[in-house]
C-alpha angles and dihedrals in degrees: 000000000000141000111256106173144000123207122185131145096230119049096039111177092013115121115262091224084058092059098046095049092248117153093214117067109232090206082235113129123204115252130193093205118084092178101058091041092049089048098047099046086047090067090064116028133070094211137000139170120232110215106204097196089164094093086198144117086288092064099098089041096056104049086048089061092037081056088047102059087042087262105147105216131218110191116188100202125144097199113030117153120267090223088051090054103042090049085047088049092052091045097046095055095050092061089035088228122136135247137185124202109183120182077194141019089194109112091191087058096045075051091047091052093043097049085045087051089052090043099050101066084073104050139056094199127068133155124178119216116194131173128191136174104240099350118185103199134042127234088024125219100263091054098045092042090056092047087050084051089067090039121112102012091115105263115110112200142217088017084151099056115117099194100073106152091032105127084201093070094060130237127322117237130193107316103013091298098166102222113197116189134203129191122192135156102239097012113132109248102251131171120188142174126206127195128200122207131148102310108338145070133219110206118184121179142185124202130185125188102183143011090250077080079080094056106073085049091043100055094038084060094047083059107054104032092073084067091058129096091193157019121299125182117225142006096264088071099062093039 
């Protein structure tokens, strides 16, 4: 496995390895252009993933020109549009090349969602705590992602709560899932889920540190998406 092109709009000419804090060069400048890139790499290789970090509008353009030179996409984006990726899915499996859309990279979150699915069946309170340095949503992906994970299996929660309205209390998420969001500059990014029963509460919490969280998960996925003909939503799909 090994990097074969960079493309970003800021730090043009500048080597990949430079960007990325490496001490080694990679003799890899950085290009604007995809489509030159794409065009150029599919002359010699048999197979390549396209990693779309942007996270912007472009999104669904460039994994359908990734698709187009025989390039397979992962695209680690929380809120893409449900339109975007149903269009992407149709035109993914025309073309039996795979894509991966990930809302996280994080195994120990996709962990955290499944353990909260299996927990859920068993309690009629949750309430989901999460804390980030400059966040910019909230509640941000990841919460309301795990409060969707315990969404439509048939539990609603916190029917007894009387203070419904009160801002205080945080958003509601899926099916009644209370998120409560903390920002803070220093503050270790933390997501947690609490369940109430009789006498009794389930906490479960996942803490990340560092962005390198992502690359397991990154490279896992990497790995498998080159096996798939078509689109698939989420990491979970490819552990």
């Amino acid at each position: 496995m090994e990097i074969a092109g960079v493309v970003d709009t800021s730090c043009v000419g500048v080597d990949a390895a430079e960007v990325a804090g490496l001490e080694e060069p990679l003799e890899l400048p950085i290009s604007k252009d995809l489509i030159m890139v794409l065009g150029s790499l599919s002359q010699g290789l048999s197979s390549g993933v396209m990693v779309d970090f942007s996270g912007g509008s472009d999104v669904y353009e460039n994994v359908k020109q990734a698709t187009a030179f025989g390039f397979r996409s992962i695209v680690p984006m929380e809120n893409l549009d449900i339109d975007k990726v149903a269009a992407l899915s149709t035109f993914c499996s025309k073309a039996s090349m795979g894509c991966l859309i990930a809302p996280t990279l994080s195994i120990a979150s996709v962990l955290l969602q499944q353990a909260a699915a299996s927990a859920a069946f068993y309690y009629k309170s949750a309430e989901i705590v999460e804390s980030h340095q400059n966040a910019n949503e909230f509640p941000s992906g990841e919460a309301a992602l795990l409060a969707k994970s315990i969404s439509g299996l048939g539990q609603l929660f916190n029917t007894k709560d009387s203070s419904e309205g009160s801002p205080a209390r945080g958003a509601i998420v899926g099916d009644g899932v209370r998120i409560h969001s903390l920002s803070l500059p220093g503050i270790l990014s933390k997501t947690s889920i609490h369940f109430s029963g009789p006498g009794e509460i389930l906490s479960l919490e996942h803490n990340m540190s560092d962005v390198n969280a992502w690359m397991p998960g990154l490279l896992i996925a990497i790995r498998r998406v080159v096996k798939l003909q078509s689109l698939v939503y989420g990491l979970e799909k490819v552990l």
